[in-house]
ZADO-1210 file (C-alpha; in nm, 4 decimals, padded with zeros to 6 digits):
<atoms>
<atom x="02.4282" y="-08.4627" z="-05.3994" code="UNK" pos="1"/>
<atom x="02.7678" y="-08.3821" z="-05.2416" code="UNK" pos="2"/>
<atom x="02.8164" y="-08.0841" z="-05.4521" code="UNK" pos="3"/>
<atom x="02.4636" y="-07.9559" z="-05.3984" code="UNK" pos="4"/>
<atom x="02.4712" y="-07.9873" z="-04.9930" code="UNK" pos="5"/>
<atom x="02.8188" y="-07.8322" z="-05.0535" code="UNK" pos="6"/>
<atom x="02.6127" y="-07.5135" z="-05.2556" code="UNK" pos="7"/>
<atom x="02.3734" y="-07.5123" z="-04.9792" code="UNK" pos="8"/>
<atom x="02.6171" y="-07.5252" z="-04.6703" code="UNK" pos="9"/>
<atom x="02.8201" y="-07.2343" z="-04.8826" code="UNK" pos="10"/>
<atom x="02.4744" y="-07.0244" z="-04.9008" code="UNK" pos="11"/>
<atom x="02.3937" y="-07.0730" z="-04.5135" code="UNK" pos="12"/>
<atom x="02.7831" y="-06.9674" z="-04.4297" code="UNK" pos="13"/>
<atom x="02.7496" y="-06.6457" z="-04.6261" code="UNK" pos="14"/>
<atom x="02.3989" y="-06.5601" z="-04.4835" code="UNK" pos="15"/>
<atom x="02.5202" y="-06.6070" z="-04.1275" code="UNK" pos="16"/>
<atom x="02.8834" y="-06.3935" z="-04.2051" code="UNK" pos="17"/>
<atom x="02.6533" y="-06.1475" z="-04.3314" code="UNK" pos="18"/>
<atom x="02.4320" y="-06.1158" z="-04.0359" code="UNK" pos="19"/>
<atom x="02.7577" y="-06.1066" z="-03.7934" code="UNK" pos="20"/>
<atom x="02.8829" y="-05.8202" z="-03.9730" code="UNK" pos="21"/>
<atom x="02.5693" y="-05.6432" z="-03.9728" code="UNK" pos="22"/>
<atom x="02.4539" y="-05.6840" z="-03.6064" code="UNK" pos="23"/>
<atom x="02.8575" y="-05.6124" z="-03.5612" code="UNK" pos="24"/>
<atom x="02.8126" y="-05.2447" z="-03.7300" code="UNK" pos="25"/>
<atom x="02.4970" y="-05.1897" z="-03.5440" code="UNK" pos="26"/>
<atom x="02.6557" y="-05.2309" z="-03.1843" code="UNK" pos="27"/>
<atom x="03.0013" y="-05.0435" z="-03.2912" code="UNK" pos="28"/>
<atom x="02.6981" y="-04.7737" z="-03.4289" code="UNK" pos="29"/>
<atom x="02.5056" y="-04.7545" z="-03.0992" code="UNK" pos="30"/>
<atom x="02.8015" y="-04.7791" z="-02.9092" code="UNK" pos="31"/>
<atom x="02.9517" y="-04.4675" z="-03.0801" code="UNK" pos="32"/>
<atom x="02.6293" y="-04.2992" z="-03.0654" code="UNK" pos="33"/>
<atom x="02.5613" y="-04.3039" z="-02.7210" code="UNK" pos="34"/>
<atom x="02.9290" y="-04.4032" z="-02.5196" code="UNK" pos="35"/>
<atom x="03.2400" y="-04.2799" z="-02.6885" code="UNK" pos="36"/>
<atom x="03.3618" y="-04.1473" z="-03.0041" code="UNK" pos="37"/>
<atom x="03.6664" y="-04.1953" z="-03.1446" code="UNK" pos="38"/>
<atom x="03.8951" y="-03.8793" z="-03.2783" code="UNK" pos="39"/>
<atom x="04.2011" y="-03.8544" z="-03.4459" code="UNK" pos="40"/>
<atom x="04.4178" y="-03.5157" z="-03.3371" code="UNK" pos="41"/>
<atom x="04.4939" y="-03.3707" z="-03.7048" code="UNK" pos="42"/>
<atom x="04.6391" y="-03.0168" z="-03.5871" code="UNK" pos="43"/>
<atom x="04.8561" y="-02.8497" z="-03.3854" code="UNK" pos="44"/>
<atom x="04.5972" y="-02.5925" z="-03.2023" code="UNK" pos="45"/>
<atom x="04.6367" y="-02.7887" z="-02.8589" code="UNK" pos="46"/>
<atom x="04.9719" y="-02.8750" z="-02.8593" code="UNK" pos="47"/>
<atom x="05.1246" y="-02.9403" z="-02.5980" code="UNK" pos="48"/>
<atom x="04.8572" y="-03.0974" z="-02.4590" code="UNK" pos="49"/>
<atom x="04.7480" y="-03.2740" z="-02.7410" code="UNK" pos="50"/>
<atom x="05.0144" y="-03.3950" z="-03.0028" code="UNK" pos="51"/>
<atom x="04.9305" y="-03.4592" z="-03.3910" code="UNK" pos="52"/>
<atom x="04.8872" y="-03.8164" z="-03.4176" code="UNK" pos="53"/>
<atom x="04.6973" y="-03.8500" z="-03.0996" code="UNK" pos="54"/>
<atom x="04.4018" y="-04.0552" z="-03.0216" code="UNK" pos="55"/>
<atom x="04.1557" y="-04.0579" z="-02.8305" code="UNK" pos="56"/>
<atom x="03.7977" y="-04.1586" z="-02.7222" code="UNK" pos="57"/>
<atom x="03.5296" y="-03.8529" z="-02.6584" code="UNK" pos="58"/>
<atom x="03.2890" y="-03.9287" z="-02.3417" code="UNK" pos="59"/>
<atom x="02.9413" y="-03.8213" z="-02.4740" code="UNK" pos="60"/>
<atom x="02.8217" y="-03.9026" z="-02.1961" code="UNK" pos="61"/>
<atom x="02.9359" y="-03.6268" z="-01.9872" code="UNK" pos="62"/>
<atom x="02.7118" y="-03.3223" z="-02.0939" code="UNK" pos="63"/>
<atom x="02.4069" y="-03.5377" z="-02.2350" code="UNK" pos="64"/>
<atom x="02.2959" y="-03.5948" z="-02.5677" code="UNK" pos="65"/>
<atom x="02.1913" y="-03.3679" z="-02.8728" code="UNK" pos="66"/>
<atom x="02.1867" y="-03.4691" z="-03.2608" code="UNK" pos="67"/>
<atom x="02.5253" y="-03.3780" z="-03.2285" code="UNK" pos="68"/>
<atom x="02.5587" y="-03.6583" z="-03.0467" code="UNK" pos="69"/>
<atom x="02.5183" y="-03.8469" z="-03.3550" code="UNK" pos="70"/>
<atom x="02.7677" y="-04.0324" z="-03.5603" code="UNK" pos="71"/>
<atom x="02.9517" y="-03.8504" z="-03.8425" code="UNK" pos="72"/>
<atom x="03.1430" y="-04.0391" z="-04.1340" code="UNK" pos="73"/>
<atom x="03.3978" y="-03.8450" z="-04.3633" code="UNK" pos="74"/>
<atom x="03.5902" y="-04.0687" z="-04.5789" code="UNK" pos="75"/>
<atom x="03.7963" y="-03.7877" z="-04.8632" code="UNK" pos="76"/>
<atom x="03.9223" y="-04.0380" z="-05.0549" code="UNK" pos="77"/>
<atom x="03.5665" y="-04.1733" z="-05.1475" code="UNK" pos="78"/>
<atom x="03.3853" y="-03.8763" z="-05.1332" code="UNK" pos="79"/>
<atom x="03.1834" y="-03.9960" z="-04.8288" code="UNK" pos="80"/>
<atom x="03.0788" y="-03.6640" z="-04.6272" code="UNK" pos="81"/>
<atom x="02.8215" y="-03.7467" z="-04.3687" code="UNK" pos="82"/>
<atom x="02.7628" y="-03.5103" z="-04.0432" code="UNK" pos="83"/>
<atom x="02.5740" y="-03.5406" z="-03.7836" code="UNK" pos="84"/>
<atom x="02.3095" y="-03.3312" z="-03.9258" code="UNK" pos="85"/>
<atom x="02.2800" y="-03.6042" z="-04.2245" code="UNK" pos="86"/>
<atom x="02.1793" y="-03.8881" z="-03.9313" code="UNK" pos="87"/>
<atom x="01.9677" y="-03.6997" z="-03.6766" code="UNK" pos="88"/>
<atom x="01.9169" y="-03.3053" z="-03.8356" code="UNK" pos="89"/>
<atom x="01.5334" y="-03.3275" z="-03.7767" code="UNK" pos="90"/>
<atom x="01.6596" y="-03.2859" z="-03.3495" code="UNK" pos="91"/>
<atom x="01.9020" y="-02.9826" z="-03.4784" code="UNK" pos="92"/>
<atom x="01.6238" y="-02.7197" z="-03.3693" code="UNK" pos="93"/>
<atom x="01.6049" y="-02.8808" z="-02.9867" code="UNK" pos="94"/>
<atom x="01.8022" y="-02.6585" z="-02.7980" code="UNK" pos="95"/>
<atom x="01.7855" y="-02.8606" z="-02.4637" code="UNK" pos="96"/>
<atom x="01.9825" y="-03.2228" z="-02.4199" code="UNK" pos="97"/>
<atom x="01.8654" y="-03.5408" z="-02.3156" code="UNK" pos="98"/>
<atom x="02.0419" y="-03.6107" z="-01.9232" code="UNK" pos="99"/>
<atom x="02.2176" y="-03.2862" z="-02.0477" code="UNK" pos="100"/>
<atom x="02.5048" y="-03.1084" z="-01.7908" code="UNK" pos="101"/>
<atom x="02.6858" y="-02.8198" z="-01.9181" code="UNK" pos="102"/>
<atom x="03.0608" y="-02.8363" z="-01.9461" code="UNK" pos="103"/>
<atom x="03.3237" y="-02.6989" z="-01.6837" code="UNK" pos="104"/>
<atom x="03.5706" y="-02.4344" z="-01.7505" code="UNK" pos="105"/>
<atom x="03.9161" y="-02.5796" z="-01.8520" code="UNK" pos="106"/>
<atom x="03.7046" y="-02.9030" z="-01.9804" code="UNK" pos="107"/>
<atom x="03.8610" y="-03.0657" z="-02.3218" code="UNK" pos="108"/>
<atom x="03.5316" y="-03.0378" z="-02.5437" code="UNK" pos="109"/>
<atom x="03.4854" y="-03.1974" z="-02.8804" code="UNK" pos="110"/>
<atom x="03.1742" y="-02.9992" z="-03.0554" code="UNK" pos="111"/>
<atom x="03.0804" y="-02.9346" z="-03.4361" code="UNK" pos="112"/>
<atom x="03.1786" y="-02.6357" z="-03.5940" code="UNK" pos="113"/>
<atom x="02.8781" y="-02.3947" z="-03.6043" code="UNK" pos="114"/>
<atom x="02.9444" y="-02.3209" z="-03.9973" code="UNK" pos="115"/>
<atom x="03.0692" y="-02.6311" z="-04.1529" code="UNK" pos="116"/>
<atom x="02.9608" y="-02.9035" z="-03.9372" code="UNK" pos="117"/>
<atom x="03.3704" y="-03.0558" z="-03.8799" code="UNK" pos="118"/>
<atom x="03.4290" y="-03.2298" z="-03.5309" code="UNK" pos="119"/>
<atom x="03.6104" y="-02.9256" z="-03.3121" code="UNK" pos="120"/>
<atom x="03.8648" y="-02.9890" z="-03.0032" code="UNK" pos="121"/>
<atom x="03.9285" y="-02.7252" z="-02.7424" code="UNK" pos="122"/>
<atom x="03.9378" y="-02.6052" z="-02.4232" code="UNK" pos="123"/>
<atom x="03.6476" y="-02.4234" z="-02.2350" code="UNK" pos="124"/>
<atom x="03.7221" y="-02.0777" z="-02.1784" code="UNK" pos="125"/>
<atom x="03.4327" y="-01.9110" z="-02.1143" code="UNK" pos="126"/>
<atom x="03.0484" y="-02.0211" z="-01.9903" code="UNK" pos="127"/>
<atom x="02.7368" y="-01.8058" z="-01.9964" code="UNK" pos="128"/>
<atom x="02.7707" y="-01.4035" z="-01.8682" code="UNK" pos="129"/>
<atom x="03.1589" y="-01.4470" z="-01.8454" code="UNK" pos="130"/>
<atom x="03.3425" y="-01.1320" z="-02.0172" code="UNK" pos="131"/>
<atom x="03.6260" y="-01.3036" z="-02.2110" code="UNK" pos="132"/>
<atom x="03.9412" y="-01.0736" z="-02.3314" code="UNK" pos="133"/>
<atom x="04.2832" y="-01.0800" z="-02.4891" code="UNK" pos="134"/>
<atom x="04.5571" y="-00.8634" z="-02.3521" code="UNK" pos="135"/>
<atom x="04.9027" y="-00.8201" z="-02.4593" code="UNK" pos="136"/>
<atom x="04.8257" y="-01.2350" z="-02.4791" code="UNK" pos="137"/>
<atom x="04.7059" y="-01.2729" z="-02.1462" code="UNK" pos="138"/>
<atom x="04.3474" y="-01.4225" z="-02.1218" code="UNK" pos="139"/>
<atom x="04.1377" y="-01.2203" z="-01.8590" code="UNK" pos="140"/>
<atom x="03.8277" y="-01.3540" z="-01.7802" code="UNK" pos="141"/>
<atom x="03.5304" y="-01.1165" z="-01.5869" code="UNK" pos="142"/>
<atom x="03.7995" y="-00.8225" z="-01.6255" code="UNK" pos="143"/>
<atom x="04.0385" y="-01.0202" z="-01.3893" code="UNK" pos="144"/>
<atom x="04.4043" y="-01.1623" z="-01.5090" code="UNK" pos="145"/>
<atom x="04.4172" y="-01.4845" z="-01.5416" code="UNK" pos="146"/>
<atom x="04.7840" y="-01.6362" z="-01.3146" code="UNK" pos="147"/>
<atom x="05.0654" y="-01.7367" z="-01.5672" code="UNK" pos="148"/>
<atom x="05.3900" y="-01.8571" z="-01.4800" code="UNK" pos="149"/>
<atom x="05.6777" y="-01.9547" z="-01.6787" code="UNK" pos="150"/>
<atom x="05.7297" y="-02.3313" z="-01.7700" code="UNK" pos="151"/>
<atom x="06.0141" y="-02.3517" z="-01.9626" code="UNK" pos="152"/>
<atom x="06.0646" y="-02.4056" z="-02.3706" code="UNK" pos="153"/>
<atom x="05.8766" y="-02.6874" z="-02.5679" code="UNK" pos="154"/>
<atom x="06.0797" y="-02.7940" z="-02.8815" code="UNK" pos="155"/>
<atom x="05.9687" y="-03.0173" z="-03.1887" code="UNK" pos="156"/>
<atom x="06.1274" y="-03.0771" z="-03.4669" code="UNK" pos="157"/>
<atom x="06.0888" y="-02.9566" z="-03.7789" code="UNK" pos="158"/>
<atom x="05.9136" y="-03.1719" z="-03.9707" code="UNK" pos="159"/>
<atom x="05.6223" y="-03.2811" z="-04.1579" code="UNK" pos="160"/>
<atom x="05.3840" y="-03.4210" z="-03.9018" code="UNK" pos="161"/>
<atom x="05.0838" y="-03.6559" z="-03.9089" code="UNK" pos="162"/>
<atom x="04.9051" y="-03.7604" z="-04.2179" code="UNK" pos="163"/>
<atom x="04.8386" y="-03.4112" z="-04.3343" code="UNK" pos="164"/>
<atom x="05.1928" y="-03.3145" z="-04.3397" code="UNK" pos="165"/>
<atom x="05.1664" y="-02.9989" z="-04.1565" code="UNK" pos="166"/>
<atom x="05.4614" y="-02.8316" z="-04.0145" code="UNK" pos="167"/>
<atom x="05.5006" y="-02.6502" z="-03.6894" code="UNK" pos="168"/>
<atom x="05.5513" y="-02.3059" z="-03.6172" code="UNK" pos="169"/>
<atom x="05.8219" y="-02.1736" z="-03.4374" code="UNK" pos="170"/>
<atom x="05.9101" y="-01.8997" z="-03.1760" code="UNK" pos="171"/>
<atom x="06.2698" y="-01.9231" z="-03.2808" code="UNK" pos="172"/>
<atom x="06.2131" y="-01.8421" z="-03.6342" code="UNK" pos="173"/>
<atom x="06.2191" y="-02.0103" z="-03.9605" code="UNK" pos="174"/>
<atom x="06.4187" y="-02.3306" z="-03.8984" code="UNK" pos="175"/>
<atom x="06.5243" y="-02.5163" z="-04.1829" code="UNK" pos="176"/>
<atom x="06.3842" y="-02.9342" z="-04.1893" code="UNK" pos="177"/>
<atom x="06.5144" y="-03.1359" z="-03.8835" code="UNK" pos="178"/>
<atom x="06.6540" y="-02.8467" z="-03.7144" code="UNK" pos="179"/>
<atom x="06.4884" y="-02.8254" z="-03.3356" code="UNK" pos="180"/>
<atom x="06.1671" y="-02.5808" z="-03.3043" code="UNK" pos="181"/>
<atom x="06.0982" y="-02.3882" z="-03.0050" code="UNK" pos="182"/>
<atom x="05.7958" y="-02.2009" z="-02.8346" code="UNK" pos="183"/>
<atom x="05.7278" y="-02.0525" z="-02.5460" code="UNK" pos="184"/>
<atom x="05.5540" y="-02.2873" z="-02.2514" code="UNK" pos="185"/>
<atom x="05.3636" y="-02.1906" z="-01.9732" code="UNK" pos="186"/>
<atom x="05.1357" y="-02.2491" z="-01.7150" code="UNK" pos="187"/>
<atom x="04.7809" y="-02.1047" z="-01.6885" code="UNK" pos="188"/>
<atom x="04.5493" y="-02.1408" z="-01.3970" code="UNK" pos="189"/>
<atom x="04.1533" y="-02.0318" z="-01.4547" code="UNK" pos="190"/>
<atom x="03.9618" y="-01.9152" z="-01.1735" code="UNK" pos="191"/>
<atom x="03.7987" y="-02.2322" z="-01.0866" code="UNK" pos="192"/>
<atom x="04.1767" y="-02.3569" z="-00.9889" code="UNK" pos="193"/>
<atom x="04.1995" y="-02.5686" z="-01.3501" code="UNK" pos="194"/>
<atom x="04.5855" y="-02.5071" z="-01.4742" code="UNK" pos="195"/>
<atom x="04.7061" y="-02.6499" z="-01.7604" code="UNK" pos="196"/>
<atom x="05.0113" y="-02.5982" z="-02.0700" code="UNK" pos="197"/>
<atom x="04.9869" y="-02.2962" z="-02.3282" code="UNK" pos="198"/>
<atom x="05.2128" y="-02.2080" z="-02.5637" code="UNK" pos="199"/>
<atom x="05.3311" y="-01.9208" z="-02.6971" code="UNK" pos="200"/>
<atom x="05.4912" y="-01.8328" z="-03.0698" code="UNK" pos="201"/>
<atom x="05.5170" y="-01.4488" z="-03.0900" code="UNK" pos="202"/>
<atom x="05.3102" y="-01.1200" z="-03.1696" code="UNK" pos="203"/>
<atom x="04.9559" y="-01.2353" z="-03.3421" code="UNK" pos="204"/>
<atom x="04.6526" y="-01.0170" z="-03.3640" code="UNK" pos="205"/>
<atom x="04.4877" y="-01.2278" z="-03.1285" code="UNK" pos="206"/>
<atom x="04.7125" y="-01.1735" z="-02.8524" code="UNK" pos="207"/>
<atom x="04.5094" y="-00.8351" z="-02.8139" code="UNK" pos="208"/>
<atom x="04.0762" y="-00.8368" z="-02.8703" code="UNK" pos="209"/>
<atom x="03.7560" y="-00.6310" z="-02.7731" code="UNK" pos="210"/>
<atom x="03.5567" y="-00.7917" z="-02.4904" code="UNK" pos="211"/>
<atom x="03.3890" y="-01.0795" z="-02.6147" code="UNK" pos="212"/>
<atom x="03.0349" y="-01.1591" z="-02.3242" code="UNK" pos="213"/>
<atom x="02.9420" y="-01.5112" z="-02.3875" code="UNK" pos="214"/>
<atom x="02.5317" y="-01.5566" z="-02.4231" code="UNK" pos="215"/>
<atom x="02.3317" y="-01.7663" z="-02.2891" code="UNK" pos="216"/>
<atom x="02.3557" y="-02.1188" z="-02.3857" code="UNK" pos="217"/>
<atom x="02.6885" y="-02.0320" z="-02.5592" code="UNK" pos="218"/>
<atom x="03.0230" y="-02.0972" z="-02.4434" code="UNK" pos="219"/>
<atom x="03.3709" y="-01.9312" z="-02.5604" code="UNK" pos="220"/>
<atom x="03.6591" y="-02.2221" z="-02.6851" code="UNK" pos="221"/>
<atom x="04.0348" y="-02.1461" z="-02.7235" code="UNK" pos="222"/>
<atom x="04.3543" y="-02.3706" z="-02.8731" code="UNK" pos="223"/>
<atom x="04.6286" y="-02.4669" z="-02.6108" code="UNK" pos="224"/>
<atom x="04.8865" y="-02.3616" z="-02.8514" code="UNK" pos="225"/>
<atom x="04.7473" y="-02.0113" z="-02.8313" code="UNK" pos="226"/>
<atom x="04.9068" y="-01.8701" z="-03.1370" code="UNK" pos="227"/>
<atom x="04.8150" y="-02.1459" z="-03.4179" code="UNK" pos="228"/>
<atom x="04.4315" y="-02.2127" z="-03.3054" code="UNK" pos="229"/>
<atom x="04.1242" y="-02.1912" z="-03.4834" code="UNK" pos="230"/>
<atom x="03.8981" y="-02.0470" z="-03.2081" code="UNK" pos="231"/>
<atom x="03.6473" y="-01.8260" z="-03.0430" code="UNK" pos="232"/>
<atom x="03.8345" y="-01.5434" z="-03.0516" code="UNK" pos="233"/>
<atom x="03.7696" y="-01.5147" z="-03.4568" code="UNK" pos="234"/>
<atom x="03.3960" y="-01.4728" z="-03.5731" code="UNK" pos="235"/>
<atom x="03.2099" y="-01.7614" z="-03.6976" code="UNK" pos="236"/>
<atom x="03.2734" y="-01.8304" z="-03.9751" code="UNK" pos="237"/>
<atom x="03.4501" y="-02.1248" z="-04.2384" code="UNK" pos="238"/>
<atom x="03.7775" y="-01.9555" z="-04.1106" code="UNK" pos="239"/>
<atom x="03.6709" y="-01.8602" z="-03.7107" code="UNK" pos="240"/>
<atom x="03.4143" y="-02.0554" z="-03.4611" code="UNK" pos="241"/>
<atom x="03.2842" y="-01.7916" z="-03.2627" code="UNK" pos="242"/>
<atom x="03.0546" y="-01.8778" z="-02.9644" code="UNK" pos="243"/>
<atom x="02.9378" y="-02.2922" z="-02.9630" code="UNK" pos="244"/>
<atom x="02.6058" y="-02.3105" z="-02.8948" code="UNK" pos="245"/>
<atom x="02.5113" y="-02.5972" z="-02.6068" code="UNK" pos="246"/>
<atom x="02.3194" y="-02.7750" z="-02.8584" code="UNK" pos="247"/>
<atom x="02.6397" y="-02.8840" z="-03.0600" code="UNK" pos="248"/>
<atom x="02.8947" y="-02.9956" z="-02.8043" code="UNK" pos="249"/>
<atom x="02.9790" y="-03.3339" z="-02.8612" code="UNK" pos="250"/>
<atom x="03.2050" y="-03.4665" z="-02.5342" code="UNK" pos="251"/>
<atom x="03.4666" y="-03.4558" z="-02.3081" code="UNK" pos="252"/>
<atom x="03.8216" y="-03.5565" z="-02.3756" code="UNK" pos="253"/>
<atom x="03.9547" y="-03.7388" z="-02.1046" code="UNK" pos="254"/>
<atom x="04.3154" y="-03.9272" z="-02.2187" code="UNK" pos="255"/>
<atom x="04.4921" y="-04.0362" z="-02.4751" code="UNK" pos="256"/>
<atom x="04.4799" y="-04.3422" z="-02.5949" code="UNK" pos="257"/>
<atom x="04.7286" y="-04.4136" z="-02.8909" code="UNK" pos="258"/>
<atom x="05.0018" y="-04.1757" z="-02.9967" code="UNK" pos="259"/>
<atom x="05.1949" y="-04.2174" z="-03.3388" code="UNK" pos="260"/>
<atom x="05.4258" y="-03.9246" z="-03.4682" code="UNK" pos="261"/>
<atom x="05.4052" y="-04.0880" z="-03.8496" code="UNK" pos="262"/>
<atom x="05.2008" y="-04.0452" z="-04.1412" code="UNK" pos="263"/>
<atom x="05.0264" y="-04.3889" z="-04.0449" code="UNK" pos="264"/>
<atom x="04.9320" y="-04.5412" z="-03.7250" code="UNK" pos="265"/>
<atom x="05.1105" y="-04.8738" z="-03.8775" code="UNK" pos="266"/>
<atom x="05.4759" y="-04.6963" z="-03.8584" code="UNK" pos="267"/>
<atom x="05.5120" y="-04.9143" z="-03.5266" code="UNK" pos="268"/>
<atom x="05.8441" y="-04.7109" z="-03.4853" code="UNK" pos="269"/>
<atom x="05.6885" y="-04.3407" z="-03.4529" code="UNK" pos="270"/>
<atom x="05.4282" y="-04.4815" z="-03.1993" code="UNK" pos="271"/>
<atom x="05.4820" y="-04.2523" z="-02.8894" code="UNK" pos="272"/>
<atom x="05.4307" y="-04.5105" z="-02.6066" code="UNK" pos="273"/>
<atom x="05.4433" y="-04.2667" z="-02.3401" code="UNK" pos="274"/>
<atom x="05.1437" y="-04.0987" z="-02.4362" code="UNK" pos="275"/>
<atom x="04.9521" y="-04.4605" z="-02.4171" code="UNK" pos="276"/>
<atom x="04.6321" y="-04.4069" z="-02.1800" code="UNK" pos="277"/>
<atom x="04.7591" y="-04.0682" z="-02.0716" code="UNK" pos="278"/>
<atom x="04.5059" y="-03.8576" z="-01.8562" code="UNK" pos="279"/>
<atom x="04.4313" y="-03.5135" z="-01.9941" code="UNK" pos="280"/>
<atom x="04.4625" y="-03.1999" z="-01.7644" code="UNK" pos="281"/>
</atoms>
C-alpha cells in the first residue's frame, strides 16, 4: 500500500509541475505579447549607441499593437523558425493598430523586416511627407542640413565580437587582431532637437543618394554606425529594408539592460557593467 500511495503521490506531483510550467509559459507568452520583448543586439549597425552583446527589453506598448506585435521564436540550432506572421498572420492585412501612436523622429524602433520577417533595430529618420537625402554623408531632411559637430574618435578593438563572431570595421584601416580600431564620432541633432552618436568609417556609396519622400504610413530607418547599417537607404529587399510600413513596427527601445562583450552571456568577466540599465538617447 506504501508503494502504491507512493505511485499515486508521484502521479499528482508530476501533474501539478506540469500545470506550473504551463500556466508559467502562458504568462511569460502574454507578457511578451502585449508588455515587452526581449532582444539581443547581434550587429554593429548602431554602434555606439548600441554595443554587440547588448540587451534589452522593447516597449510595445508605445505605438500600439499590430500582428507584429506578436511573439516570434527562432531557435538555428533546432531548426525552429517562427515569425510573427506564423502566430497572428490572419491580422497582417490590418493596416491600422490597436491604441496605435506613431513613432517620433530619433525614436529607437524595433520592427520586422518587410522581406524576410527578422526583428530590425534602428533609429527613426524620416515620418510621412519628409524628403530624406544623403550628401557627401550628411543626412538632410526636407532639403535642410541636418547640425553635426565633431565628438571625438570611438575605438574598439579588434576582435571577434558577440556570438556571431563578427569583426568591426575600421576608419584607420585594416588592423591586425587586438590592435585598437578607430572611427569617426559625432554628434547629430534632428530638427525636432533629438541629438544623438553617429559614426563614421570612410567613403561608402551611401554617403551620397537620390531623394528618398517617405509615403504615407511609411517611415524611413537608418544605423547609428552610418557606414556598416542595413537600412532605408537600400531598396527592400533580403539585402536593403526600404520604407517600414506602420503596420510592422514592433517597439521602442528605451535602455539597456545587460551588456556582455563575450560569445556567451555566462563569461561573467566580459559583462560590461556600465551599460547595466543604461537609458538610450
Amino acid at each position: 500500500m506504501a508503494e502504491k500511495a507512493e505511485q499515486v503521490g508521484f502521479i499528482a506531483w508530476l501533474i501539478e509541475t506540469v500545470k506550473t510550467v504551463f500556466w508559467a509559459l502562458v504568462i511569460a507568452g502574454i507578457f511578451r505579447t502585449i508588455f515587452f520583448q526581449p532582444f539581443w543586439i547581434p550587429s554593429g549597425s548602431m554602434k555606439d549607441t548600441l554595443l554587440i552583446g547588448d540587451f534589452l527589453f522593447v516597449n510595445k506598448m508605445a505605438y500600439g499593437y499590430s500582428y507584429a506585435s506578436c511573439p516570434s521564436i527562432r531557435i538555428p540550432q533546432v531548426g525552429l523558425d517562427l515569425g510573427a506572421d506564423d502566430f497572428c498572420g490572419f491580422l497582417e492585412d490590418r493596416e491600422d493598430r490597436i491604441f496605435g501612436s506613431d513613432p517620433e523622429r530619433g525614436d529607437i524602433v524595433v520592427f520586422r523586416h518587410p522581406v524576410d520577417g527578422r526583428d530590425f533595430i534602428k533609429r527613426l529618420i524620416g515620418v510621412p511627407g519628409d524628403r530624406i537625402q544623403m550628401i557627401d554623408g550628411v543626412l538632410h531632411i526636407n532639403d535642410q542640413a541636418v547640425v553635426v559637430e565633431p565628438a571625438g574618435t570611438f575605438t574598439e578593438m579588434m576582435e571577434p565580437q558577440g556570438p556571431l563572431g563578427m569583426s568591426p570595421q575600421c576608419a584607420n584601416g585594416a588592423v591586425g587582431l587586438g590592435a585598437i580600431c578607430e572611427k569617426q564620432r559625432f554628434i547629430e541633432t534632428l530638427p525636432n532637437g533629438v541629438s544623438h552618436a553617429i559614426l563614421n568609417i570612410g567613403p561608402r556609396p551611401t554617403d551620397n543618394t537620390g531623394v528618398f519622400t517617405v509615403p504615407e504610413g511609411q517611415f524611413f530607418f537608418m544605423g547609428d554606425n552610418r557606414d556598416n547599417s542595413t537600412d532605408s537607404r537600400v531598396a527592400q529587399t533580403a539585402r536593403g529594408v526600404g520604407f517600414v510600413e506602420r503596420k510592422d513596427i514592433v517597439g521602442r527601445a528605451d535602455r539597456v539592460m545587460f551588456s556582455s562583450a563575450g560569445r556567451s552571456m555566462f563569461a561573467f568577466w566580459t559583462w560590461r557593467s556600465d551599460r547595466f540599465f543604461k537609458a538610450l538617447d
